[in-house]
C-alpha positions as CSV (number, residue, x, y, z in Angstrom):
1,X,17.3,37.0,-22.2
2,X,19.9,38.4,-19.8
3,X,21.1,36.5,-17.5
4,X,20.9,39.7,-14.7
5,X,17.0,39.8,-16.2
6,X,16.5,36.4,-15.6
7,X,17.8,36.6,-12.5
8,X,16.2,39.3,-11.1
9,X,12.8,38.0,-12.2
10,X,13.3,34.1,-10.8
11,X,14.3,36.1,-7.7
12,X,11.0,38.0,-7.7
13,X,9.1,35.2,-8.4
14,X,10.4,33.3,-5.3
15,X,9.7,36.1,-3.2
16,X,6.3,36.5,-4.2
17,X,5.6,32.7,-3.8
18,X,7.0,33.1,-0.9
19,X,4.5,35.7,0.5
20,X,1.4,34.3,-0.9
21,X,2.6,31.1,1.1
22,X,3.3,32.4,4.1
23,X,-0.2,34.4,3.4
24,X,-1.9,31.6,3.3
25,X,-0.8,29.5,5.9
26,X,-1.5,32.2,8.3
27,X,-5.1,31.7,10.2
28,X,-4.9,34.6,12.3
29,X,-7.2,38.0,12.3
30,X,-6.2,41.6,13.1
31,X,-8.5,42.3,15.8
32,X,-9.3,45.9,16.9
33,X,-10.4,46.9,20.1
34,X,-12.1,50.3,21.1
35,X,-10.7,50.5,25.6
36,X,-12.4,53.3,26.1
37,X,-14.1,55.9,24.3
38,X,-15.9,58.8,25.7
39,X,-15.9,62.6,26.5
40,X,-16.1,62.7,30.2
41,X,-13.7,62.4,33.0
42,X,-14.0,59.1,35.5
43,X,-16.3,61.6,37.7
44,X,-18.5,62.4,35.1
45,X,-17.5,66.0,33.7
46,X,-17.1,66.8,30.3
47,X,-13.8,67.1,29.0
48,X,-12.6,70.5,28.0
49,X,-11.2,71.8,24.5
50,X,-8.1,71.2,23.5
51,X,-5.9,73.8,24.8
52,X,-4.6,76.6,22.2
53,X,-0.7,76.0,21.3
54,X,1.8,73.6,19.5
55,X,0.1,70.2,20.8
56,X,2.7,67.7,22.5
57,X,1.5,64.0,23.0
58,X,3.5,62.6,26.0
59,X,2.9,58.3,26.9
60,X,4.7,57.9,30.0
61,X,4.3,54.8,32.7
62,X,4.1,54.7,35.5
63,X,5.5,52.1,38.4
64,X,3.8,53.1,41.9
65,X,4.9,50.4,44.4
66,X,2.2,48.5,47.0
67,X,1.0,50.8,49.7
68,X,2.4,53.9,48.1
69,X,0.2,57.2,47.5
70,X,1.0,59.6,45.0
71,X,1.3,63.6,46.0
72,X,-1.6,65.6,45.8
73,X,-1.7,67.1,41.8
74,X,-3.5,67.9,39.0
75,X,-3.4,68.0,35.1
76,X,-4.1,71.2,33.3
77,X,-4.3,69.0,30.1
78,X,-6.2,65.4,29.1
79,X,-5.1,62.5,29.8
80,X,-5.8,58.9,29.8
81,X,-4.5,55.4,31.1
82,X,-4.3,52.1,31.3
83,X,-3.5,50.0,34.0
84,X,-1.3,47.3,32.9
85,X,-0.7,45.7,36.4
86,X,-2.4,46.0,40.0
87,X,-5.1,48.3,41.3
88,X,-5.2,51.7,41.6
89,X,-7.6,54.4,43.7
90,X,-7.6,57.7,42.6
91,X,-9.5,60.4,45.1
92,X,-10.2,64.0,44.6
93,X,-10.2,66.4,46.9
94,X,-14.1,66.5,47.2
95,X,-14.4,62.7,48.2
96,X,-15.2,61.3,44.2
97,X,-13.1,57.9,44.3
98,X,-12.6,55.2,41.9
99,X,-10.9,51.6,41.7
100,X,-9.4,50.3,38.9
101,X,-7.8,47.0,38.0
102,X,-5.4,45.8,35.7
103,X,-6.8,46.0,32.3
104,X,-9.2,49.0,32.9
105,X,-8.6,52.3,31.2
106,X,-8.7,55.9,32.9
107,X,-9.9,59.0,31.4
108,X,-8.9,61.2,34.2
109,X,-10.1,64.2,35.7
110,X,-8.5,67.7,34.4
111,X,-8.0,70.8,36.4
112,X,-9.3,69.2,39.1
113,X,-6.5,68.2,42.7
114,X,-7.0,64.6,43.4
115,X,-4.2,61.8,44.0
116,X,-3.5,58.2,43.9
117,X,-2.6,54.7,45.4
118,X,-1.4,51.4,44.5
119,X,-3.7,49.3,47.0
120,X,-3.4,45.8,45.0
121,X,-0.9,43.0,46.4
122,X,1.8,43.8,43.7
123,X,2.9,47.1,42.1
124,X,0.7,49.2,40.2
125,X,1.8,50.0,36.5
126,X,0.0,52.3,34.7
127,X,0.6,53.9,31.2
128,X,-0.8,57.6,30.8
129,X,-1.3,59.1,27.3
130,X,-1.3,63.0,27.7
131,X,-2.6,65.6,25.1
132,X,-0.7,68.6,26.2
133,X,1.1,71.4,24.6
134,X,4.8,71.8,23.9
135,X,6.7,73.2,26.7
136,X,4.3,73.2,29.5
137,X,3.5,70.7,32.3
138,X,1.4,67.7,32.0
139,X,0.9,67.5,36.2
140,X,1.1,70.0,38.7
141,X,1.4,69.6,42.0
142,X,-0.4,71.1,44.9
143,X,2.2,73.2,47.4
């Protein structure tokens, strides 16, 4: 046999072994876990289509320090978070509130002015998942 052949193949072999080993040592599960699932806003309306247009997914996070309140906006497109660290209020316009902790998720409202604030002792860090379309704002806010 070659000695490149031979070679080659011992190599495999090890590296197999290897695998199946470290395969079988290994006790841990892949878990999945469904945070939120649904086809209404936090308020309770139904989400809209999808707008027409190239699709743009944007994740972005957020850092809103103790005490401080977002501007007055709204999102033409869906979105959704999760709060990775403090608590959150979000408020509309017409009085609908909601509190949130860290580890909840968000489905928020679209078209619809409302704003938020960090109320928890520490700063509140959220990350928003957006389904927008390319070239146009996720957020607007209100003049």
């Amino acid at each position: 046999m070659n000695s490149t052949v031979f070679s080659l193949s011992a190599l495999w072999l090890v590296s197999i072994t290897s695998i199946s080993t470290a395969q079988a040592h290994s006790t841990e599960q892949i878990k999945v876990e469904t945070l939120t699932k649904q086809q209404y806003s936090w308020n309770g309306s139904v989400l809209p289509a999808y707008p027409k247009g190239q699709p743009e997914v944007q994740i972005m996070r957020f850092t809103i320090p103790s005490g401080q309140t977002l501007p007055v906006h709204k999102h033409p497109y869906i979105n959704a978070g999760l709060l990775l660290k403090g608590e959150l209020e979000v408020e509309t316009q017409s009085g609908e509130m909601i509190h949130i902790k860290a580890g909840d998720t968000l489905v928020e409202v679209v078209d619809t002015w409302h704003w938020g604030k960090s109320v928890g002792k520490e700063a509140a860090q959220i990350v928003v998942f957006y389904a927008g379309v390319k070239d146009q704002p996720v957020t607007l806010k209100q003049d």
